[in-house]
The first five atom37 places (N, CA, C, CB, O) and aatype in JSON, in Angstrom:
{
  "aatype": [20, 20, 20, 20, 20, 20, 20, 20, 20, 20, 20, 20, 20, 20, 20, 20, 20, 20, 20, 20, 20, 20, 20, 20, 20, 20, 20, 20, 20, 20, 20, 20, 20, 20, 20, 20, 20, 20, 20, 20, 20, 20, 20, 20, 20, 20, 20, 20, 20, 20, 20, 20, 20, 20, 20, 20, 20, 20, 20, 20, 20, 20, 20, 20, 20, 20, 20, 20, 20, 20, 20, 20, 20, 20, 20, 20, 20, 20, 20, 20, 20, 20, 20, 20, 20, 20, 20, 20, 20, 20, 20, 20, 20, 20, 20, 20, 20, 20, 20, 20, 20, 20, 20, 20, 20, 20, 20, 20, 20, 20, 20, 20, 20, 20, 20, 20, 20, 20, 20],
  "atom_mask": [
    [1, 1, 1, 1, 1],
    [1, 1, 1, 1, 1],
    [1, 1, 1, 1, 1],
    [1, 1, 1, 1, 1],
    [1, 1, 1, 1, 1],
    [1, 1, 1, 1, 1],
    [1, 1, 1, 1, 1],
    [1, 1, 1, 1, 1],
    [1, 1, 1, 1, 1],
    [1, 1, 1, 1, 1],
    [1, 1, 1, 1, 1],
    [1, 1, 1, 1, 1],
    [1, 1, 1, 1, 1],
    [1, 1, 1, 1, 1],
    [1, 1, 1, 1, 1],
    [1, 1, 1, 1, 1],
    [1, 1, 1, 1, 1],
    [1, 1, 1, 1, 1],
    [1, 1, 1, 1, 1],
    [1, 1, 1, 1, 1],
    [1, 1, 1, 1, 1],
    [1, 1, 1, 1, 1],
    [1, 1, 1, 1, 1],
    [1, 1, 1, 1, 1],
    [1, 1, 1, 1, 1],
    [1, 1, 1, 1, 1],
    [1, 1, 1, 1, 1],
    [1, 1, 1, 1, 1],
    [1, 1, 1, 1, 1],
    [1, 1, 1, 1, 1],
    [1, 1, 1, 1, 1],
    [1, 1, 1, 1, 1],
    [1, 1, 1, 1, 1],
    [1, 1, 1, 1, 1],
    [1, 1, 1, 1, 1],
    [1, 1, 1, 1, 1],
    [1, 1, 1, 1, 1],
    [1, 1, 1, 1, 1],
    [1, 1, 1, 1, 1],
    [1, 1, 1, 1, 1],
    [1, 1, 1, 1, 1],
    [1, 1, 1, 1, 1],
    [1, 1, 1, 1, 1],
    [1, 1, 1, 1, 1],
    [1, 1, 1, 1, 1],
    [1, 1, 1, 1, 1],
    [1, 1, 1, 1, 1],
    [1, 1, 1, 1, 1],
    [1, 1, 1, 1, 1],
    [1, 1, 1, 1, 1],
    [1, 1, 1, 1, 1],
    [1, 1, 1, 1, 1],
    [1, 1, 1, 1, 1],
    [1, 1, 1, 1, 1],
    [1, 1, 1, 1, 1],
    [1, 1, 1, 1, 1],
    [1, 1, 1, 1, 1],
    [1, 1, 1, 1, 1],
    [1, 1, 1, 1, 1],
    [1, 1, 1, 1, 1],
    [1, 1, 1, 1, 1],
    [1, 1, 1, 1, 1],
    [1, 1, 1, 1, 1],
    [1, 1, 1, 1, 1],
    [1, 1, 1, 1, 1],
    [1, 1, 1, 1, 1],
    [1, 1, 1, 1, 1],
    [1, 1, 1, 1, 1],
    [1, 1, 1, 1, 1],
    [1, 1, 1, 1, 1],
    [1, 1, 1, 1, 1],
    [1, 1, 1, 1, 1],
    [1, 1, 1, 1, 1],
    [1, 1, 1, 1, 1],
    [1, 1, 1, 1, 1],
    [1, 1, 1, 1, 1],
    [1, 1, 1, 1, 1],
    [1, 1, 1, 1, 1],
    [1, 1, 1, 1, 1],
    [1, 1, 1, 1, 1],
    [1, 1, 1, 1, 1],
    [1, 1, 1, 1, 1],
    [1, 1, 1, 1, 1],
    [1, 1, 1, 1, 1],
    [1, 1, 1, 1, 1],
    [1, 1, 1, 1, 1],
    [1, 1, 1, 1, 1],
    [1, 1, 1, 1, 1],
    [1, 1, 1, 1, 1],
    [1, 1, 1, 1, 1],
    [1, 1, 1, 1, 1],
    [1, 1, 1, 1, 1],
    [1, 1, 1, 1, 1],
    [1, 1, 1, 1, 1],
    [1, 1, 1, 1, 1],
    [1, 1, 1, 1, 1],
    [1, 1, 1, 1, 1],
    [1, 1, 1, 1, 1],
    [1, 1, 1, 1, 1],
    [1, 1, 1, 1, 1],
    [1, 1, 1, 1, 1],
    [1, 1, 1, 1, 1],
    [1, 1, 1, 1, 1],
    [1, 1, 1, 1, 1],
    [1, 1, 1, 1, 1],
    [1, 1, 1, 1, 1],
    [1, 1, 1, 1, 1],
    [1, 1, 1, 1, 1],
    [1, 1, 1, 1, 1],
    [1, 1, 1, 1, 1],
    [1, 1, 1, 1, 1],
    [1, 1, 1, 1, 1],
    [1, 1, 1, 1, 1],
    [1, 1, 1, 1, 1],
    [1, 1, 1, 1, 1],
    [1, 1, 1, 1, 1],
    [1, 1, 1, 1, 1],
    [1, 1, 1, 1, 1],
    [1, 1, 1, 1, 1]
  ],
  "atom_positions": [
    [[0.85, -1.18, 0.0], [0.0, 0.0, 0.0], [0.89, 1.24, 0.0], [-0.97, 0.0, 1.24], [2.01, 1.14, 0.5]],
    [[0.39, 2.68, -0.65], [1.44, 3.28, -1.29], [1.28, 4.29, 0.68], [1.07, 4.22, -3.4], [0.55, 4.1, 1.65]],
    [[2.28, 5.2, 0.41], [2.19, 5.88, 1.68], [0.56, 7.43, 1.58], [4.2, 6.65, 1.9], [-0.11, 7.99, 2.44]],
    [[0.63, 7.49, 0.01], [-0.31, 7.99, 0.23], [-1.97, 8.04, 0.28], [0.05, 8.44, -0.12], [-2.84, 8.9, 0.45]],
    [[-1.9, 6.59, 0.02], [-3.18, 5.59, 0.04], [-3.26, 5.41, 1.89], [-2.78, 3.75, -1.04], [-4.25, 5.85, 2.49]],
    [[-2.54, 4.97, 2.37], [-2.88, 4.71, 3.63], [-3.26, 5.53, 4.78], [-2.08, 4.16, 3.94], [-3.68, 5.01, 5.81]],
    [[-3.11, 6.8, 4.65], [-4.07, 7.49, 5.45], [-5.15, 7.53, 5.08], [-3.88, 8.57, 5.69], [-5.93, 7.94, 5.95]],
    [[-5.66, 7.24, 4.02], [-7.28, 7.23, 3.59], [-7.74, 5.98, 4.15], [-7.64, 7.25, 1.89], [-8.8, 6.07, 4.78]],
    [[-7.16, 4.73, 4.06], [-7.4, 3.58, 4.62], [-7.32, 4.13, 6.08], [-6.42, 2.41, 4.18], [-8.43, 4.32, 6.58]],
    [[-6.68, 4.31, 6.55], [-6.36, 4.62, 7.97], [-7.7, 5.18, 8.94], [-5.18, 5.78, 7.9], [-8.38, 4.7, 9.85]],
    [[-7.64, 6.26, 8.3], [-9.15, 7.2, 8.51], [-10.38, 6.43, 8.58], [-9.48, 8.25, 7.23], [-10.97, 6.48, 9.66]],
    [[-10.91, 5.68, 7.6], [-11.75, 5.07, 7.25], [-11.72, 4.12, 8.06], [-11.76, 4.85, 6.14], [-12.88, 3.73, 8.14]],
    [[-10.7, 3.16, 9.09], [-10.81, 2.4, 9.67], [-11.07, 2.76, 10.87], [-10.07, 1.78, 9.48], [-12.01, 2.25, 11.47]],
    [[-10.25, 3.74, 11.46], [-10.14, 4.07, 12.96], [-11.3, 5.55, 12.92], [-8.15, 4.46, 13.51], [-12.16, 5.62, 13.79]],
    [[-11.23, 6.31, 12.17], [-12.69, 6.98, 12.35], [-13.71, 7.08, 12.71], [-13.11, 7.1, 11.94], [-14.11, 7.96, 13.46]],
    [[-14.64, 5.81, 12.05], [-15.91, 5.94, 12.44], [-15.99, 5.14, 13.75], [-16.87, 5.5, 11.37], [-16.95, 5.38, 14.48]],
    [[-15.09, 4.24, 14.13], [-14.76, 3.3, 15.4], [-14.19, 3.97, 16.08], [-14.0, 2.12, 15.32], [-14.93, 4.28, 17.02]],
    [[-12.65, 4.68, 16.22], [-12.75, 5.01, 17.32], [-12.98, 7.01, 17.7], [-11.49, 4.25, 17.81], [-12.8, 7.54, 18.8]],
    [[-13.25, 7.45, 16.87], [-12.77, 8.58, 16.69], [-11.99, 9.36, 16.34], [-12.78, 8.78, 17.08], [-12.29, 10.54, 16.54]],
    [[-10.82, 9.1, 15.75], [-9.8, 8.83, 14.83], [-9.65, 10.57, 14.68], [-10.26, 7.73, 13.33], [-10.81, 10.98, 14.64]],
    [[-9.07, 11.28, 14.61], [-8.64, 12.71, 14.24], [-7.46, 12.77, 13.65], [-8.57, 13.6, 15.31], [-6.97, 13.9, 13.67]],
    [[-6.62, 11.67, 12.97], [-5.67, 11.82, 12.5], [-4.42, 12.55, 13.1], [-6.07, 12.18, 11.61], [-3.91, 13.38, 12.35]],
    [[-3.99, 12.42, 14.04], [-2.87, 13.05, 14.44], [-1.28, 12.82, 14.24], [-3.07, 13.02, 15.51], [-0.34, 13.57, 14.5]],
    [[-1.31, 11.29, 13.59], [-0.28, 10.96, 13.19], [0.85, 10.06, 14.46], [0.16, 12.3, 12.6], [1.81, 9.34, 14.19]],
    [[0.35, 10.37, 15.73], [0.53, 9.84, 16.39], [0.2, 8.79, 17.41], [0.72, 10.34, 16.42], [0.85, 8.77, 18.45]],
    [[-0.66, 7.99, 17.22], [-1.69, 7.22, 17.62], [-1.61, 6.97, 19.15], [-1.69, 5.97, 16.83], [-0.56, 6.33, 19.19]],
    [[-1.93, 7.04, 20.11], [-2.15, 6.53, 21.61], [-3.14, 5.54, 21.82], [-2.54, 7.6, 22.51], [-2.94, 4.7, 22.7]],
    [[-4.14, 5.51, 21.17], [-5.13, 4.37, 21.32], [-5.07, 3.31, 22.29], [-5.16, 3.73, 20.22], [-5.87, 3.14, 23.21]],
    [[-4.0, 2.56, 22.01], [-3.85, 1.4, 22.71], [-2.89, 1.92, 24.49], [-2.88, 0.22, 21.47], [-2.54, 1.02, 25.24]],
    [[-2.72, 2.95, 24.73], [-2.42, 3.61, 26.33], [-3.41, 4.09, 26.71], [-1.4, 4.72, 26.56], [-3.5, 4.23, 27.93]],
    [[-4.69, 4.6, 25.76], [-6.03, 5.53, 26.17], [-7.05, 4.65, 26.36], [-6.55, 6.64, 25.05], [-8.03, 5.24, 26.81]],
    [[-7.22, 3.53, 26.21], [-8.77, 2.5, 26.65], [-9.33, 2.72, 25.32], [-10.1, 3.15, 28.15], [-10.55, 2.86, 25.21]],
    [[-8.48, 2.76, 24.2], [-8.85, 2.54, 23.0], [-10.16, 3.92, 22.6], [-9.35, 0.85, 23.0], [-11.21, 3.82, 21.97]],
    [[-9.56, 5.02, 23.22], [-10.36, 6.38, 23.39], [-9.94, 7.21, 22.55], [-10.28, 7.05, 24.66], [-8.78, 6.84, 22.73]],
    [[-9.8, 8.23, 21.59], [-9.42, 9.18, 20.95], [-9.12, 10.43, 22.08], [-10.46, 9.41, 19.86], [-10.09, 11.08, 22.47]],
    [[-7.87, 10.71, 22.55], [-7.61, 12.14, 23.27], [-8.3, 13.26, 22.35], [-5.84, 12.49, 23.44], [-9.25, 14.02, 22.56]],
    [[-7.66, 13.12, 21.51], [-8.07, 14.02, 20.23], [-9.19, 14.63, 19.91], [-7.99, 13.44, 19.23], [-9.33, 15.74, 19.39]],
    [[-10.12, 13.74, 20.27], [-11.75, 13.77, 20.31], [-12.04, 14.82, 21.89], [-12.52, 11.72, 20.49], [-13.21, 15.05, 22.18]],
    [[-11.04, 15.31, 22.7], [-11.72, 16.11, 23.79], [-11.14, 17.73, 22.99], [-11.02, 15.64, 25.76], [-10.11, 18.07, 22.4]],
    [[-12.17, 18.25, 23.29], [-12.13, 19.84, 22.82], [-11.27, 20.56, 22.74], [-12.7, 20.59, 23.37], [-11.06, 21.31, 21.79]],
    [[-10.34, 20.43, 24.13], [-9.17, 20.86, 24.34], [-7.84, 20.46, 23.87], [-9.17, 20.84, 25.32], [-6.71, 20.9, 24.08]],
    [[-8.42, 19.23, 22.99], [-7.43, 18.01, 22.99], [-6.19, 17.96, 23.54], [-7.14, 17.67, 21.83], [-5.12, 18.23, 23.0]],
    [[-6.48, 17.49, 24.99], [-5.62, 17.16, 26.1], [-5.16, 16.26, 25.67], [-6.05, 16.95, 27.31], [-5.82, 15.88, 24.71]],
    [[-3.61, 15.12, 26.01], [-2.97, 14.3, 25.55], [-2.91, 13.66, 26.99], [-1.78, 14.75, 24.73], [-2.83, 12.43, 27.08]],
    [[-2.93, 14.22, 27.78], [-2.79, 13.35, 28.81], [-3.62, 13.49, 30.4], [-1.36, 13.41, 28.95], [-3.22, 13.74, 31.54]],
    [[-4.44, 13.32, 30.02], [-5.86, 13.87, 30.89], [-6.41, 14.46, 31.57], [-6.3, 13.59, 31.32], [-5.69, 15.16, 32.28]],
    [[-8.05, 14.58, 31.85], [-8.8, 15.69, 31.9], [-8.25, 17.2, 32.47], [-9.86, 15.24, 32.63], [-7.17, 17.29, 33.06]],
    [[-9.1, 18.32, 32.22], [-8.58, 19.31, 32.34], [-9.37, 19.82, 33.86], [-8.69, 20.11, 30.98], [-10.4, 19.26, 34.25]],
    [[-9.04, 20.39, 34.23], [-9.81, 21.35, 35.64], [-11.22, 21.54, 35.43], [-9.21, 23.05, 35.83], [-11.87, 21.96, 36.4]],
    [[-11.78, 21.33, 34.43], [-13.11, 21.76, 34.3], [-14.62, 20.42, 33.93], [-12.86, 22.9, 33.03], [-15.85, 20.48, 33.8]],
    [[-13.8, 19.6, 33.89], [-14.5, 18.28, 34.58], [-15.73, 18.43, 35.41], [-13.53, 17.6, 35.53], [-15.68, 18.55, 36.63]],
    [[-16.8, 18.42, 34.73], [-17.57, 18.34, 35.83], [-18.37, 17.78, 36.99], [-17.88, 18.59, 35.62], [-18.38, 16.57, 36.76]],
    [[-18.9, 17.94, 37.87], [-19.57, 16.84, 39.02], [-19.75, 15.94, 38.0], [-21.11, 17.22, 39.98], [-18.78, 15.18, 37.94]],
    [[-21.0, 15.58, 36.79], [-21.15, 14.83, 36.54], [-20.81, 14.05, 35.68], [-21.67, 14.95, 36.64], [-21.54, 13.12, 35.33]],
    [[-19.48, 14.3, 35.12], [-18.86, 13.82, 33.72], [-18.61, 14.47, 32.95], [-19.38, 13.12, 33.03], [-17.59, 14.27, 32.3]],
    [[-19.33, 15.4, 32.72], [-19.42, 16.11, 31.61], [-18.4, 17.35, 31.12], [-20.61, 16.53, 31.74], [-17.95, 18.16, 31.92]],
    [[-18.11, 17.37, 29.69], [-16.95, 18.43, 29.29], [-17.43, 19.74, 30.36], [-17.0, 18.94, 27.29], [-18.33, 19.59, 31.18]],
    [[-16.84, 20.76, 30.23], [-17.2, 21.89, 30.56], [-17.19, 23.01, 28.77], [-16.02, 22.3, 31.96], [-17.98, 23.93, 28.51]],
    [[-16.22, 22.58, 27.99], [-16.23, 23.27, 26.73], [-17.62, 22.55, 25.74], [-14.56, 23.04, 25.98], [-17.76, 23.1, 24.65]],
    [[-18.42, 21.61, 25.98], [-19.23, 20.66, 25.17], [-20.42, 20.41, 25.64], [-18.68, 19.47, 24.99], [-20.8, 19.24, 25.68]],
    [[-21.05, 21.21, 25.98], [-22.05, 20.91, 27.44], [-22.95, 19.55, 26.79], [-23.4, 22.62, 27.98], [-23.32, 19.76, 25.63]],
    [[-23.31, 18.38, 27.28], [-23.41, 17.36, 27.07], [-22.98, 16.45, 27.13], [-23.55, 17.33, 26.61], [-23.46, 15.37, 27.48]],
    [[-21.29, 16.91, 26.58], [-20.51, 15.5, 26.05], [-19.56, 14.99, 27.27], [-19.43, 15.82, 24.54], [-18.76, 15.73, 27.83]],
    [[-19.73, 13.93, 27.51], [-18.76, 13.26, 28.22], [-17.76, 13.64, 28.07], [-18.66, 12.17, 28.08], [-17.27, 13.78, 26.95]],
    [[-16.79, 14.07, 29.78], [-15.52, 13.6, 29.23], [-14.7, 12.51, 29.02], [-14.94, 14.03, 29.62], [-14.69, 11.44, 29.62]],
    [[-13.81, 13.0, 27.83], [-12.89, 12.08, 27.03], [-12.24, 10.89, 28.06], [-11.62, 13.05, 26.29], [-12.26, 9.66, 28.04]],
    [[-11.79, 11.65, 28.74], [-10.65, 11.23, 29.75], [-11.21, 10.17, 30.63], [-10.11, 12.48, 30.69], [-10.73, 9.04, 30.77]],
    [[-12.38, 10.69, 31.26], [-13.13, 9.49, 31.69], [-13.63, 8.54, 31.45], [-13.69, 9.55, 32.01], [-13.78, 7.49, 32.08]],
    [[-14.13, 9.06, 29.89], [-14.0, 7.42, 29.13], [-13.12, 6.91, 28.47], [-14.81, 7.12, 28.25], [-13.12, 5.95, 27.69]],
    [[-12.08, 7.86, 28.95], [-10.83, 6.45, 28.42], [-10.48, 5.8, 29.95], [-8.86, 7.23, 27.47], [-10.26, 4.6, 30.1]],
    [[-10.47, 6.54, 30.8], [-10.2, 5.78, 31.87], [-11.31, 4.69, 32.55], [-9.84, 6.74, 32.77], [-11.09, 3.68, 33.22]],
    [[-12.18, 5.11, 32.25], [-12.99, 3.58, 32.03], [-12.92, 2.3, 31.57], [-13.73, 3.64, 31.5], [-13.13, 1.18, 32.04]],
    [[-12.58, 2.77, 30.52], [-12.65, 2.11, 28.82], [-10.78, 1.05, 29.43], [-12.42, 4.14, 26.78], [-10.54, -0.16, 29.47]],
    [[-10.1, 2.0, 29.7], [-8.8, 1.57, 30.06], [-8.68, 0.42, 31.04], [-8.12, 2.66, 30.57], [-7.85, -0.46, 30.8]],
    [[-9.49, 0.36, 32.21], [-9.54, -0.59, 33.23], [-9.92, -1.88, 32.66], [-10.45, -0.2, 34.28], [-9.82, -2.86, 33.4]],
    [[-10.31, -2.04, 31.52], [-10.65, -3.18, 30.83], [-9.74, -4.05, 29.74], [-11.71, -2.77, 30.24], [-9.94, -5.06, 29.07]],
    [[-8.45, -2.98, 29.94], [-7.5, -3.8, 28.59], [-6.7, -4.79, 30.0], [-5.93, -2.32, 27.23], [-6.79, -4.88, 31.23]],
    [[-5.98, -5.33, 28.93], [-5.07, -6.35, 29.66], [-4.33, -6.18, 30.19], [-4.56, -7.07, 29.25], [-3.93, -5.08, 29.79]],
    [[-3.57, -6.58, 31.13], [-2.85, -5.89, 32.79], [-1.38, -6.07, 32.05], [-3.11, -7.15, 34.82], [-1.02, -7.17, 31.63]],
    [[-0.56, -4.86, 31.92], [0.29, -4.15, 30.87], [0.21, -3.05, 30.52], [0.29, -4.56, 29.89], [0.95, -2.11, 30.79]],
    [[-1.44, -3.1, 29.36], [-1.66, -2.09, 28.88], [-2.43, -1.12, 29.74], [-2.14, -2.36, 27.82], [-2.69, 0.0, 29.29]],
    [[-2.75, -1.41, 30.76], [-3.54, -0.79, 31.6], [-2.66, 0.41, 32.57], [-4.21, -1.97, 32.42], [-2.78, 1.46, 33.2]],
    [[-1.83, -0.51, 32.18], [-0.48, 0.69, 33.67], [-0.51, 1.95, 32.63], [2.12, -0.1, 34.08], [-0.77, 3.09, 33.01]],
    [[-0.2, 1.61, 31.25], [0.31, 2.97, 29.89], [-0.57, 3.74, 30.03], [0.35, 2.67, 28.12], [-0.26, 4.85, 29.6]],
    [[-1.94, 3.66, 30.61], [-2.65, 4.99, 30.74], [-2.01, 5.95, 31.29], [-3.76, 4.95, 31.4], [-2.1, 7.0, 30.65]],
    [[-1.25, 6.04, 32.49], [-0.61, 6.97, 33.75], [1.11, 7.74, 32.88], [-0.15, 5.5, 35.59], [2.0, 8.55, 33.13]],
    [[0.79, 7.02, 32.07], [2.33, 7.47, 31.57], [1.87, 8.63, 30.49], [3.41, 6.0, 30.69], [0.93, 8.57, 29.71]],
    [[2.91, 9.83, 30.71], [3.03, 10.85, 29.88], [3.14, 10.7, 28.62], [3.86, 11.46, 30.16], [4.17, 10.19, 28.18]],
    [[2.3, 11.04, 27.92], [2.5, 11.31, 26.05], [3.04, 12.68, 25.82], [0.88, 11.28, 25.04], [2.57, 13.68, 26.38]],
    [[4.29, 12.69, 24.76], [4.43, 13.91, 24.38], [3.39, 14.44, 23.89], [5.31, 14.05, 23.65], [2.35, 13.84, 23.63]],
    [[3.75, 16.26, 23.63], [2.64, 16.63, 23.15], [2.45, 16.39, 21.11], [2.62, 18.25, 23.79], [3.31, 15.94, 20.36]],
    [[1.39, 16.76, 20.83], [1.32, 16.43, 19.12], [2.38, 17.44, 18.1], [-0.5, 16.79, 18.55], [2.55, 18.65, 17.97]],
    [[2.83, 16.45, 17.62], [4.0, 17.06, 17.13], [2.62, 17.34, 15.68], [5.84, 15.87, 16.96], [1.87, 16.48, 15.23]],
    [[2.71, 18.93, 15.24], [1.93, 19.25, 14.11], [2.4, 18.61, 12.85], [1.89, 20.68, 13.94], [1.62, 18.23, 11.96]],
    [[4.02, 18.46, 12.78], [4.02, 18.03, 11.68], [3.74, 16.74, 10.95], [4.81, 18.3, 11.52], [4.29, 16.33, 9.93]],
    [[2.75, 16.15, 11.68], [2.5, 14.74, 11.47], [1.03, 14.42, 11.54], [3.26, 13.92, 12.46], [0.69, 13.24, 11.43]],
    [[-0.19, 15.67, 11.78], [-1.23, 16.08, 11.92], [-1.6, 15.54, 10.1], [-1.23, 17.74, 12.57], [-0.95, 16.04, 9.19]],
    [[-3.0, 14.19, 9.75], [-3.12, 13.74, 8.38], [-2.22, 12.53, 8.18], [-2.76, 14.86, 7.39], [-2.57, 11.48, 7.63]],
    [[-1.39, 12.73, 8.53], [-0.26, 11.55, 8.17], [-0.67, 10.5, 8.81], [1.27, 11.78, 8.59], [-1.25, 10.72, 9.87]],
    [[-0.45, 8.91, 8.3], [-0.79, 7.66, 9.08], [0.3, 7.05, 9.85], [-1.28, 6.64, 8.19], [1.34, 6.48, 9.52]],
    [[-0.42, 7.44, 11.34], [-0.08, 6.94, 12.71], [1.06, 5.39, 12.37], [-1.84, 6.51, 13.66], [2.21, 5.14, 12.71]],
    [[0.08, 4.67, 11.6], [0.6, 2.94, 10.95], [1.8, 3.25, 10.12], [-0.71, 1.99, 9.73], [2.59, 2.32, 9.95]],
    [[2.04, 4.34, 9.61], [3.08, 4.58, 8.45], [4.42, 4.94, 9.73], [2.53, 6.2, 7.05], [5.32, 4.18, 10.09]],
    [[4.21, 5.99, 10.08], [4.95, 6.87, 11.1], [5.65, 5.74, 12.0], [3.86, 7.96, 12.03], [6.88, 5.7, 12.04]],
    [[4.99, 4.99, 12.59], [5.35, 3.64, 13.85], [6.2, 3.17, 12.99], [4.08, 2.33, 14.46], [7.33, 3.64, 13.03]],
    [[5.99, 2.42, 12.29], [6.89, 1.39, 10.98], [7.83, 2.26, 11.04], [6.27, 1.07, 9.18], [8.67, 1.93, 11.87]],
    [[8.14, 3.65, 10.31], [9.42, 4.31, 10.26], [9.86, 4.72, 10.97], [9.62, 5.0, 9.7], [11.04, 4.86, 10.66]],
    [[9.62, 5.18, 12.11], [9.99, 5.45, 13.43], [9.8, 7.28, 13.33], [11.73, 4.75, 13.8], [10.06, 7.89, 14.37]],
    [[9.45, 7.92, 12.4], [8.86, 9.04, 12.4], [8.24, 9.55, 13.75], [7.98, 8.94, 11.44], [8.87, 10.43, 14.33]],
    [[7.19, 9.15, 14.25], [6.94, 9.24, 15.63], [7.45, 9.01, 16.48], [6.31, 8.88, 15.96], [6.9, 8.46, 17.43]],
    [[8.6, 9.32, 16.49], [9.67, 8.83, 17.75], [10.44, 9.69, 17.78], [10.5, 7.54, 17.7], [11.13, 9.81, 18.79]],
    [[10.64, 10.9, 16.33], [11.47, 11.71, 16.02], [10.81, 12.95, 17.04], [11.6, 11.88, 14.38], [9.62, 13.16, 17.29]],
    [[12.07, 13.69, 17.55], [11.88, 14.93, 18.42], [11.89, 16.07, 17.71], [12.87, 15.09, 19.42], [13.04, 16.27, 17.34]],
    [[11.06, 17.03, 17.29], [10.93, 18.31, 17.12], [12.03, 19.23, 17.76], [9.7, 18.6, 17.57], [12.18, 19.29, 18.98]],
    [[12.61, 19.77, 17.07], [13.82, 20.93, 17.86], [12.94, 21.71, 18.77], [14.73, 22.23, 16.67], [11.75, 21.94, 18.57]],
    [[13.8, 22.16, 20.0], [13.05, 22.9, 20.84], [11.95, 22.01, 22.15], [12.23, 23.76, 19.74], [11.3, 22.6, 23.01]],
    [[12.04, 20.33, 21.94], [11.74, 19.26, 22.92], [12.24, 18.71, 23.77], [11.52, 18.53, 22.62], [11.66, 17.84, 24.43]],
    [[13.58, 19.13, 23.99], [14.78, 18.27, 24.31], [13.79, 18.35, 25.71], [16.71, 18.91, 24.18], [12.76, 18.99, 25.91]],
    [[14.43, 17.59, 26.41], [14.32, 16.98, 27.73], [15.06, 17.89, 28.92], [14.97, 15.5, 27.63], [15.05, 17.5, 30.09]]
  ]
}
């Protein structure tokens, strides 16, 4: 599959399932199989101060938060993947925002540091 065929595949798979926003960097499998991406603020590493009593965004009035249903969603993967929720994700590197997450892993693209990240 060519590299620029597979973000269309990509999209089309993880989209309508999991919420998919294309970021190029995939977390899925540390988030309870949740899209971060999908919270308003798109937090990377969970909820924000405005959480409310009952779940709910504070930017989305209705919508659940993200975070809580990944941390839900998370207590249910297999004891491994369950600890990777608590662990820090960098933040989204833009230049990889469209690009496939599946392409990026294989080349190690997502692993590459943006100048100005150092540690």
């Amino acid at each position: 599959m060519t590299p620029r065929l597979l973000p269309l595949v990509e999209r089309a798979v993880k989209g309508p399932v999991f919420g998919c926003r294309m970021c190029g960097r995939c977390v899925l499998h540390s988030t309870g199989l949740t899209c971060p991406m999908t919270c308003p603020k798109t937090l990377r590493n969970g909820p924000c101060g405005g959480v409310r009593e009952d779940g709910g965004c504070e930017v989305v009035p209705g919508m659940r938060c993200v975070w809580l249903a990944a941390y839900e969603r998370s207590r249910r993967l297999p004891r491994g993947r369950r600890e990777e929720f608590a662990e820090v994700r960098p933040p989204v590197d833009e230049r990889l925002r469209g690009t496939s997450s599946w392409h990026n892993l294989i080349t190690g693209r997502d692993r590459e540091t943006p100048a100005g990240w150092g540690a």
